[in-house]
PATI-205647 format. One record per residue (C-alpha): residue number from 1; residue in one letter; x, y, z. Coordinates in steps of 0.5 Angstrom, whole numbers, plus 500, padded with zeros to 3 digits. Each point is the difference from the previous one (the first is absolute). Layout:
residues N
@num=NUM | residuo=a | u=X | v=Y | w=Z
...
***
This chain:
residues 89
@num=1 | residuo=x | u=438 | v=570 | w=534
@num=2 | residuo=x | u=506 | v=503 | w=503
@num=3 | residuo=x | u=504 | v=505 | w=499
@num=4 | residuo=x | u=506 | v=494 | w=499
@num=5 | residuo=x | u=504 | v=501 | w=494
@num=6 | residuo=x | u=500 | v=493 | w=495
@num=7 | residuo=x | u=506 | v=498 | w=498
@num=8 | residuo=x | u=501 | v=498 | w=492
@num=9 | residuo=x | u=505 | v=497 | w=497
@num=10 | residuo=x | u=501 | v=503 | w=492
@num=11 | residuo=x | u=501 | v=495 | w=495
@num=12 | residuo=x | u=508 | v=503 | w=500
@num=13 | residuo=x | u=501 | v=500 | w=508
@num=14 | residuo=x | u=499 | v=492 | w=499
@num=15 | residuo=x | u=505 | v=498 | w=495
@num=16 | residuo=x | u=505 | v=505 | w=503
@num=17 | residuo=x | u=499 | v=496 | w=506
@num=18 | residuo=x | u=500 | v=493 | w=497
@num=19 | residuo=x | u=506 | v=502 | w=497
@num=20 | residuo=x | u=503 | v=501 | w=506
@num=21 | residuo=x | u=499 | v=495 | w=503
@num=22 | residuo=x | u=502 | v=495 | w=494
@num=23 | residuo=x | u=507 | v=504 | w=500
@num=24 | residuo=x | u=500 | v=498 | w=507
@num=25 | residuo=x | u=498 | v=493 | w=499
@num=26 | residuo=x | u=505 | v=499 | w=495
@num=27 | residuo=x | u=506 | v=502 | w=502
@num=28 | residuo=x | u=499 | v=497 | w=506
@num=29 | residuo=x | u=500 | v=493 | w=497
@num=30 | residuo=x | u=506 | v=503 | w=496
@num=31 | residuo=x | u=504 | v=500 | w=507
@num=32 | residuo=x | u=497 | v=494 | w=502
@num=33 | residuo=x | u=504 | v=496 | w=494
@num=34 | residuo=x | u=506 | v=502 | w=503
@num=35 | residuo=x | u=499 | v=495 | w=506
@num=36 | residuo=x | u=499 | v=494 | w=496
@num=37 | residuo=x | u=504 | v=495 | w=499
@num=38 | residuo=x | u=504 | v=500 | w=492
@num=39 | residuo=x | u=501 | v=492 | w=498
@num=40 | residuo=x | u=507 | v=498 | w=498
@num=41 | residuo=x | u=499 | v=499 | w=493
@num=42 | residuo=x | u=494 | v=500 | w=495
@num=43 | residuo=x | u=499 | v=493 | w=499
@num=44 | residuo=x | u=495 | v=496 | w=505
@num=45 | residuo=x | u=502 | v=496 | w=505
@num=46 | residuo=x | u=502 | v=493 | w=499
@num=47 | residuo=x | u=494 | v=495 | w=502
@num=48 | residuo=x | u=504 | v=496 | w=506
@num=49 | residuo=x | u=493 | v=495 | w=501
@num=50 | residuo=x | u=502 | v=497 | w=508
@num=51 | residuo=x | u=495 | v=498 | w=505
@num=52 | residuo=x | u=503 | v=504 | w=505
@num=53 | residuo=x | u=498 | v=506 | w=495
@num=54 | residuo=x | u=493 | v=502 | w=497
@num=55 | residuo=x | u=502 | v=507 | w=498
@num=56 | residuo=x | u=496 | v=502 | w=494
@num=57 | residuo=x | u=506 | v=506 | w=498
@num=58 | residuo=x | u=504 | v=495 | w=499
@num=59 | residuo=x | u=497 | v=496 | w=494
@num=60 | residuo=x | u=503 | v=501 | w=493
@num=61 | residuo=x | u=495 | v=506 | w=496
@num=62 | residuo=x | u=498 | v=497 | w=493
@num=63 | residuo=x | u=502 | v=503 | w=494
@num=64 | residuo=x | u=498 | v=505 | w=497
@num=65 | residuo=x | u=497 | v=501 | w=495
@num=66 | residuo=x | u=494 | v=495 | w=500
@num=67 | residuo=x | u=500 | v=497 | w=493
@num=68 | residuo=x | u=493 | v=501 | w=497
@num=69 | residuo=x | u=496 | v=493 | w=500
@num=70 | residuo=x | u=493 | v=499 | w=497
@num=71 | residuo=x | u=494 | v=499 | w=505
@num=72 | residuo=x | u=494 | v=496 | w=499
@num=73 | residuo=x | u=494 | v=504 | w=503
@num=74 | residuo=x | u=497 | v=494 | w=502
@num=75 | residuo=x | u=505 | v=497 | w=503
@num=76 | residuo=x | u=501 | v=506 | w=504
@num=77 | residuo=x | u=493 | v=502 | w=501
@num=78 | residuo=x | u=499 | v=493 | w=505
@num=79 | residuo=x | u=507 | v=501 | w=503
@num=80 | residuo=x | u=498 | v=507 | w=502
@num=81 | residuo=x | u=492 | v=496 | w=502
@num=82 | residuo=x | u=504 | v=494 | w=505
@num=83 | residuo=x | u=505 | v=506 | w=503
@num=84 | residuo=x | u=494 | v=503 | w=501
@num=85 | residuo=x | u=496 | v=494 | w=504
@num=86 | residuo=x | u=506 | v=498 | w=503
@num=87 | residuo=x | u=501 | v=506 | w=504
@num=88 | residuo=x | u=507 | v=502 | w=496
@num=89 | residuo=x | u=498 | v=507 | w=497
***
């Protein structure tokens, strides 16, 4: 063996680095936030449908929150199987 000494990293160096480098990362995305843009208001964007235009941001939000509607198992289970088979899941 060589007379090279092996560098070992404790248990407490790596936290203390991952936690460094956490620190960094997020306060790098809190300065990021400051460069988007801020929406005029809070409500979704009209849905202004014209065939010149196939922006999917203007398309209206659904309402919130969804109302609760009973499944049947079967029916839901051979929907899933022809998604599937038709290469849309």
């Amino acid at each position: 063996m060589s007379n090279e000494k092996k560098r070992i990293l404790t248990r407490e160096q790596f936290i203390k680095g991952s936690l460094a480098g956490l620190v960094l990362v997020g306060g790098a995305g809190a300065l990021l936030t400051g460069c988007s843009e801020t929406a005029e208001s809070d409500s979704p964007p009209a849905n202004t449908n014209n065939n010149n235009n196939n922006n999917n941001s203007e398309i209206a939000a659904a309402a919130w929150p969804f109302t609760y509607q009973k499944l049947d198992p079967d029916k839901a289970e051979e929907l899933a199987f022809q998604s599937y088979l038709d290469g849309h899941g």
